[in-house]
DRENMITOR-650214 format. One record per residue (C-alpha): residue number from 1; residue in one letter; x negated, y negated, z negated. Coordinates in pm, 1 decimal. Last residue first. Layout:
! residues N
> NUM, A, X, Y, Z;
...
END
This chain:
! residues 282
> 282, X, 2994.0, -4634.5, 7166.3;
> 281, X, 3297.2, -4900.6, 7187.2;
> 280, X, 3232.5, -4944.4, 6767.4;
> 279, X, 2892.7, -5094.6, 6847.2;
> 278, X, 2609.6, -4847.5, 6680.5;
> 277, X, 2396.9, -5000.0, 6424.5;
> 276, X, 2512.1, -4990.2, 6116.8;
> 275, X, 2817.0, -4729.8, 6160.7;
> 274, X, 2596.2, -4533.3, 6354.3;
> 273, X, 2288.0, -4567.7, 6118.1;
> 272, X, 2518.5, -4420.3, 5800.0;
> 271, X, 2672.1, -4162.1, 6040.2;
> 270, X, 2293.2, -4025.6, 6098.8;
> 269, X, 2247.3, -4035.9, 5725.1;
> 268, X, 2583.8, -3868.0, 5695.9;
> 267, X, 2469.0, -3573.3, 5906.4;
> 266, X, 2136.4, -3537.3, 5726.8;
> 265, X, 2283.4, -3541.3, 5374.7;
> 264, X, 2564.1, -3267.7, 5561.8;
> 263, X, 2280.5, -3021.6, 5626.7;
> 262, X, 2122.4, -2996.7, 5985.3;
> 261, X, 2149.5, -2636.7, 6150.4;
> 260, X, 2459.6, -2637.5, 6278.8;
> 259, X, 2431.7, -2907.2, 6565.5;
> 258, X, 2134.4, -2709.3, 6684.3;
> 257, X, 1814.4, -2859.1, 6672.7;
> 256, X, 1641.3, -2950.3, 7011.6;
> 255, X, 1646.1, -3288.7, 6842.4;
> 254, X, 1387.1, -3156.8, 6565.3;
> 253, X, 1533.4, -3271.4, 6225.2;
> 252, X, 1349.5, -3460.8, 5961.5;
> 251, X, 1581.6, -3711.4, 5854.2;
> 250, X, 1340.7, -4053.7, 5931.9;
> 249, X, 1196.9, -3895.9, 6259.6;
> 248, X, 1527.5, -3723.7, 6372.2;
> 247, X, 1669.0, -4066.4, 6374.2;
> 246, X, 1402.1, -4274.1, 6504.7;
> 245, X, 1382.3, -4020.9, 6807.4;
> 244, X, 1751.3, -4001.1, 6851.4;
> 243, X, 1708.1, -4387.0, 6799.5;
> 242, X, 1487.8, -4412.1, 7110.8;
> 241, X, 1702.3, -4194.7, 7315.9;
> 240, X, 1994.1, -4440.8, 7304.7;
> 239, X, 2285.0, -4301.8, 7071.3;
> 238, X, 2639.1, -4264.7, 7083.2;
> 237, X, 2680.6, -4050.3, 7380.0;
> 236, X, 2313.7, -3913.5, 7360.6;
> 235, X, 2421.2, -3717.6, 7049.2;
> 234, X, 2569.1, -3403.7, 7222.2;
> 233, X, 2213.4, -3387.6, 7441.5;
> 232, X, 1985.9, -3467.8, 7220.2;
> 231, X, 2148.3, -3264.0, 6934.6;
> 230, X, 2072.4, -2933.7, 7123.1;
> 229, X, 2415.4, -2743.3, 7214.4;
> 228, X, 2531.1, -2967.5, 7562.8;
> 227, X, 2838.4, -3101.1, 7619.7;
> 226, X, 3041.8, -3168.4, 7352.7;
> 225, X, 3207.2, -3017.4, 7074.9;
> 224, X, 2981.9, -2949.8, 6737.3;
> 223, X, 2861.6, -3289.6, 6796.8;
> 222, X, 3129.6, -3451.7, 6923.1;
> 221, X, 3371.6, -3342.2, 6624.7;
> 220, X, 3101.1, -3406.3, 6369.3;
> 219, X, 3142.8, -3783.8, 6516.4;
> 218, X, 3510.1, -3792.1, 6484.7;
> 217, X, 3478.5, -3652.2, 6162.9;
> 216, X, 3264.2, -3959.4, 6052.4;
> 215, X, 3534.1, -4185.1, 6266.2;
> 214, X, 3831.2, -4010.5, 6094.2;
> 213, X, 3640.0, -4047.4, 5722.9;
> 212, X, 3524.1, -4387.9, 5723.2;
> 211, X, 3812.3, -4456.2, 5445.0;
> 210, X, 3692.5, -4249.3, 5246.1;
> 209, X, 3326.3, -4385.8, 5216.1;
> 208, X, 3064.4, -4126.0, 5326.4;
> 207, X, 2820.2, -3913.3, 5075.2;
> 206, X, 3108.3, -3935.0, 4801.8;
> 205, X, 2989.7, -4099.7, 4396.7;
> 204, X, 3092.0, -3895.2, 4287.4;
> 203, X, 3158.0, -3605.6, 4450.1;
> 202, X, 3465.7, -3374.0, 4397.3;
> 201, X, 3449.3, -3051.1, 4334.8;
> 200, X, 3516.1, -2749.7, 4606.4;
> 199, X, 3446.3, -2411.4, 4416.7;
> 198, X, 3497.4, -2068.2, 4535.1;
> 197, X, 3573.1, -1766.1, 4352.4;
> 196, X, 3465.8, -1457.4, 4539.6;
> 195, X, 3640.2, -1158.4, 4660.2;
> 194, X, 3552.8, -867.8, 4807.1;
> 193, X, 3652.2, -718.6, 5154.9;
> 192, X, 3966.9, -453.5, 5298.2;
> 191, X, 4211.7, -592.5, 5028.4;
> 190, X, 4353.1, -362.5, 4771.0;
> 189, X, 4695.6, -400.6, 4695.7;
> 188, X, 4652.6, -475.7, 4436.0;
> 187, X, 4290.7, -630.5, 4345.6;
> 186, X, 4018.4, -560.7, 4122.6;
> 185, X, 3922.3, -273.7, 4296.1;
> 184, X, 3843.8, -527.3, 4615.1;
> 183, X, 3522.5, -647.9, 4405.4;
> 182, X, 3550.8, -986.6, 4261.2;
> 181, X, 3206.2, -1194.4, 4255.3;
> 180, X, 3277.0, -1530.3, 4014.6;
> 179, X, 3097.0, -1850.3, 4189.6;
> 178, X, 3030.5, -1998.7, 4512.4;
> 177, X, 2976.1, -2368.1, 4527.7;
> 176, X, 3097.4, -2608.3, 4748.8;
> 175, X, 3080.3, -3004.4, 4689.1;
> 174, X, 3342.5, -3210.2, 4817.6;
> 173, X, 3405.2, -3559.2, 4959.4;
> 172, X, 3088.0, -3563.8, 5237.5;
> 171, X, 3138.9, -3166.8, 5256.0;
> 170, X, 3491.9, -3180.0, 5409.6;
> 169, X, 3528.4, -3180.6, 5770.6;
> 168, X, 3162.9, -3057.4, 5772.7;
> 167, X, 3256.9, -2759.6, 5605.4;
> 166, X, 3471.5, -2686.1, 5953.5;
> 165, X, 3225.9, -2798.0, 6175.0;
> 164, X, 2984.0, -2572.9, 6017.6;
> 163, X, 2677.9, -2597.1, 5793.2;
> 162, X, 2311.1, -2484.4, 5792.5;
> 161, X, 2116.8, -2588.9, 5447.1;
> 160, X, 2269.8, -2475.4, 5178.3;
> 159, X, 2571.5, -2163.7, 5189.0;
> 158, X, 2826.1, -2299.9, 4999.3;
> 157, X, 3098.2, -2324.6, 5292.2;
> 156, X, 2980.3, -1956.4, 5393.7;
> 155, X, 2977.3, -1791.5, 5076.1;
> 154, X, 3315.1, -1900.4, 5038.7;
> 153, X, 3447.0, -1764.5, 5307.8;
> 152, X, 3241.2, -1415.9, 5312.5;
> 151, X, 3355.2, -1353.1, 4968.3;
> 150, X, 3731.8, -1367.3, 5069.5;
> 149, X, 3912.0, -1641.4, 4873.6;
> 148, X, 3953.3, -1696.5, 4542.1;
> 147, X, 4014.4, -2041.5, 4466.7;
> 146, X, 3902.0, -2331.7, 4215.0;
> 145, X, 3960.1, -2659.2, 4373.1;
> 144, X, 3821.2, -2949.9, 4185.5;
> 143, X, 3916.3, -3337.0, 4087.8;
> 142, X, 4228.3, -3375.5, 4328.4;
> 141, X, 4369.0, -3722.3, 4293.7;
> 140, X, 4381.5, -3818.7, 4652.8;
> 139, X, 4127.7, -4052.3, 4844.6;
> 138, X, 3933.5, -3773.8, 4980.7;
> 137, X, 4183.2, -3674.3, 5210.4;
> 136, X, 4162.5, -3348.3, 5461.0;
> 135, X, 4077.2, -3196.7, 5058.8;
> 134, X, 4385.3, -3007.4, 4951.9;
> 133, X, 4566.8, -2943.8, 5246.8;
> 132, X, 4345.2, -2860.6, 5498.4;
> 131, X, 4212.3, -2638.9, 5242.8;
> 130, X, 4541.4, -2475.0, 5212.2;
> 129, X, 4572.4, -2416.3, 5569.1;
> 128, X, 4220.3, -2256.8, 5633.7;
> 127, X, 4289.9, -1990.7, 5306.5;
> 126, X, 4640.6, -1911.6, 5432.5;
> 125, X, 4579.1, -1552.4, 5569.6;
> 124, X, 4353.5, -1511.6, 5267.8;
> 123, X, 4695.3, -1579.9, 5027.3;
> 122, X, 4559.1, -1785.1, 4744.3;
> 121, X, 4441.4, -1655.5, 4416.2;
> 120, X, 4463.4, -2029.0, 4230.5;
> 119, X, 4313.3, -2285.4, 4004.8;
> 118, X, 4361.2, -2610.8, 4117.8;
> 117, X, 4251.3, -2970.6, 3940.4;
> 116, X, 4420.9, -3265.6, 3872.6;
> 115, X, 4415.0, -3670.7, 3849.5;
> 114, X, 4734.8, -3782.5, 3867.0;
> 113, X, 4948.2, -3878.3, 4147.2;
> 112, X, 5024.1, -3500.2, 4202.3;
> 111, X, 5003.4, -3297.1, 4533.6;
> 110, X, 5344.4, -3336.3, 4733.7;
> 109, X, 5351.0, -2921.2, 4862.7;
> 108, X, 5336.2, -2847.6, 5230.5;
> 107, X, 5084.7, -2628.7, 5263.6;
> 106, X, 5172.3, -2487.6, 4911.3;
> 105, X, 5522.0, -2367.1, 5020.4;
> 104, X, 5707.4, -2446.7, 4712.4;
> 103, X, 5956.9, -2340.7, 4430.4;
> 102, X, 5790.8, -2488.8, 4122.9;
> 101, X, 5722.9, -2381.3, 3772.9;
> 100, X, 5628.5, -2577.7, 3520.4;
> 99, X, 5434.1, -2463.3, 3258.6;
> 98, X, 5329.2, -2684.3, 2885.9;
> 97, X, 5658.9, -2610.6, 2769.4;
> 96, X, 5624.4, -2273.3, 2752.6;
> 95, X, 5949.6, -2065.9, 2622.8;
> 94, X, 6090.0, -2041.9, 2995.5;
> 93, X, 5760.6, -1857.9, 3097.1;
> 92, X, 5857.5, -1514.5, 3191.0;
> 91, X, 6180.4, -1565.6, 3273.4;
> 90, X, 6065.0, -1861.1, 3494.5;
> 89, X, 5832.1, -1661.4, 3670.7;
> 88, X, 6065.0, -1390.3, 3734.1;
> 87, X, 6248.2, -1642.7, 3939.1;
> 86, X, 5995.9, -1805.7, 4131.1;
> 85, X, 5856.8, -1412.9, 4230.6;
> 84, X, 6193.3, -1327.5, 4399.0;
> 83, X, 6210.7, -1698.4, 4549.0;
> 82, X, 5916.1, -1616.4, 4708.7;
> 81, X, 5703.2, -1971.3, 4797.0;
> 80, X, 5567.9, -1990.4, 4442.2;
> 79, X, 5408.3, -2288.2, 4267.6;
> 78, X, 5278.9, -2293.1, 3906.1;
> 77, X, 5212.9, -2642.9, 3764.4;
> 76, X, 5061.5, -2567.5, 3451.7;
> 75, X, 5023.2, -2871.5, 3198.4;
> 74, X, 4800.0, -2921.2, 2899.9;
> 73, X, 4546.5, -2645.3, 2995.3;
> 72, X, 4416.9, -2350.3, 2741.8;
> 71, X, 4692.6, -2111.9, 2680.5;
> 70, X, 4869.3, -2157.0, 3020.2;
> 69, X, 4576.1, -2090.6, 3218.3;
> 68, X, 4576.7, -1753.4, 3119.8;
> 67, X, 4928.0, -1692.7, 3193.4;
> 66, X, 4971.6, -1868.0, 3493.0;
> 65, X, 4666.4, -1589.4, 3642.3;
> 64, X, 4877.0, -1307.1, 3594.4;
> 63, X, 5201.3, -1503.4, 3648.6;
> 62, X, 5394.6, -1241.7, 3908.8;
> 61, X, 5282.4, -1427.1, 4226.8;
> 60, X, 5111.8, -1750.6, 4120.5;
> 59, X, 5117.1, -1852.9, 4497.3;
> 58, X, 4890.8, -2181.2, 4380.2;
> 57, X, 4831.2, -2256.8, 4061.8;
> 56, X, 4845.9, -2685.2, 4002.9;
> 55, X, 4608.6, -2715.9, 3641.4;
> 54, X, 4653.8, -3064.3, 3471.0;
> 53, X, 4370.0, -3073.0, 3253.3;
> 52, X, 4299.2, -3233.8, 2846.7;
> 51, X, 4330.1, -2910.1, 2724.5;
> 50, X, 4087.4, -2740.3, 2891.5;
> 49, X, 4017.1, -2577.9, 3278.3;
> 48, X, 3610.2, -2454.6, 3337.0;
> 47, X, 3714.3, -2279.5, 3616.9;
> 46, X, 3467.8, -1999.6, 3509.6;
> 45, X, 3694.9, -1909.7, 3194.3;
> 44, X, 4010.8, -1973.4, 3388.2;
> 43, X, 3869.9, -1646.7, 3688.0;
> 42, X, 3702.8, -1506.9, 3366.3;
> 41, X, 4042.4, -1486.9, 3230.9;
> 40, X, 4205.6, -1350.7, 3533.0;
> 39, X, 3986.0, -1108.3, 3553.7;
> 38, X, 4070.4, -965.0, 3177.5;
> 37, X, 4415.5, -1010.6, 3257.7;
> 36, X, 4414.4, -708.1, 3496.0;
> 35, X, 4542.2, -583.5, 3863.9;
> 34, X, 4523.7, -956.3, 4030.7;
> 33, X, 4744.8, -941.4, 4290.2;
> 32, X, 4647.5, -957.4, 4706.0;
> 31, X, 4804.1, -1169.6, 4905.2;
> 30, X, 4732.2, -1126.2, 5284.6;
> 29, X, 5048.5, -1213.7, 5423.9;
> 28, X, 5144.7, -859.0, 5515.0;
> 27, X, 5055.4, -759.0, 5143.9;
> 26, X, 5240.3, -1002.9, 4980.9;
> 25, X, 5575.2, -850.9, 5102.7;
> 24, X, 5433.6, -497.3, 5033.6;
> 23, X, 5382.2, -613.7, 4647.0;
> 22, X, 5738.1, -714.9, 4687.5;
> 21, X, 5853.4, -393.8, 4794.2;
> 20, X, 5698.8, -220.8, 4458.5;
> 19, X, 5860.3, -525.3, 4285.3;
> 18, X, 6190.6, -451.9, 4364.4;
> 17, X, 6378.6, -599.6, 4694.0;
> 16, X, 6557.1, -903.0, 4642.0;
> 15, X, 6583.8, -1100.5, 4292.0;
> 14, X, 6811.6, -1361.5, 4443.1;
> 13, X, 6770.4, -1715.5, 4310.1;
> 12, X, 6996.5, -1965.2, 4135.5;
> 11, X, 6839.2, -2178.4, 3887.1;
> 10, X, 6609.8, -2151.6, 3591.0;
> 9, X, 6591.4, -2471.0, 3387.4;
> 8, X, 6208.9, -2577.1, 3374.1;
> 7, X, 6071.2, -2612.8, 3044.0;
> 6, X, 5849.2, -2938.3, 3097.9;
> 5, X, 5573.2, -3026.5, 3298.6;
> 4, X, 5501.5, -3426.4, 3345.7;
> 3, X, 5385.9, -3612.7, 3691.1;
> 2, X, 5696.1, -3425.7, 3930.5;
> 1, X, 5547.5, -3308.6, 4240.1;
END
């Protein structure tokens, strides 16, 4: 992705279908447009985005939310799979120079090389994808990820206490939050659940060290995975019985505890003592 936004030359693309068909389009892959500017400016407003940010949108769609965000961040990167949507974008922006718009399928998309942050309605079909590939690697530039997503999503990754393999994956290098509630009437088409906006910011400093991030997920993997559903059992791998008991003593876990029902500070304290005292071959 290219490190400065500019006015971006249109080029060739068809327009397609009108826009009633392209609402359709989104519709079988789970996009859902904002109907108002007034929620997309609390969506900006709680995203906390300023002058001094690079914003990446992803799937801006008909520029609802690339509006907003254009008249109080530096640079807008707006990406947009549908070439339909890519052009009317750039008709509708072409006097900004602070938006660039870019012709893109987000799970595939070269993230900047400069600090950033996202602001986006994403496609619910695509949530998993897209946070594959924004945080599967701590060491890039992203600062926070700011995406609505279906309530029960991000109420789950933010939920305290019990996690999941899948917020696992993530939750040394990112902290989840949910934020803004947005009711299915605030959507077109309207989606069959409510919204929320959730938030995955960067730690700092992280729980685990980057570059121990294969062999910590490797560890989450075995735990969640492996035979057995108590931690004694999918732990005893790794660990002799008397450190399962040291362990659960110093973190406070029972070791007829569930995988799920330890929090990540607990998980990366037992990852801490592997890495101590475990030999690699175990």
């Amino acid at each position: 992705m290219p490190r400065s936004c500019g006015r971006h030359q249109e080029q060739n693309a068809g327009r397609g279908k009108g826009s009633s068909g392209r609402h359709s389009g989104r519709r079988e892959l789970d996009q859902n447009f904002l109907k108002d500017e007034r929620t997309a400016s609390r969506i900006v407003v709680e995203s906390g985005a300023g002058r001094n940010d690079l914003v990446v949108e992803i799937g801006a769609g008909g520029g609802m939310l690339t509006h907003q965000l254009a008249r109080v961040a530096e640079r807008v990167v707006a990406v947009e799979y549908d070439p339909y949507w890519v052009l009317r974008l750039r008709e509708r922006f072409s006097a900004h120079d602070n938006v660039l718009v870019v012709q893109a399928d987000a799970r595939k998309l070269k993230l900047p090389e400069e600090p950033f942050m996202v602001v986006a309605n994403i496609p619910f079909r695509s949530t998993t994808s897209l946070l594959h590939r924004l945080l599967d690697d701590p060491t890039n530039t992203l600062e926070s990820a700011h995406l609505v997503v279906q309530k029960q999503v991000a109420l789950k990754h933010a939920r305290p206490g019990r996690t999941t393999l899948k917020t696992l994956y993530w939750s040394p290098w990112y902290k989840f939050s949910a934020g803004l509630h947005l009711p299915a009437d605030a959507f077109h088409p309207k989606p069959g659940v409510d919204a929320c906006l959730m938030v995955a910011a960067k730690r700092g400093p992280p729980l685990v060290e980057p570059g121990h991030r294969y062999l910590f997920r490797a560890l989450a993997r075995q735990a969640f995975e492996g035979r057995g559903n108590s931690l004694s059992k999918v732990l005893r791998p790794t660990f002799t019985r008397t450190q399962l008991r040291r362990l659960g003593s110093d973190n406070e876990f029972y070791l007829d505890s569930y995988p799920s029902e330890l929090t990540v500070r607990q998980w990366t304290s037992i990852f801490d003592f592997m890495v101590t005292m475990i030999p690699r071959d175990r």
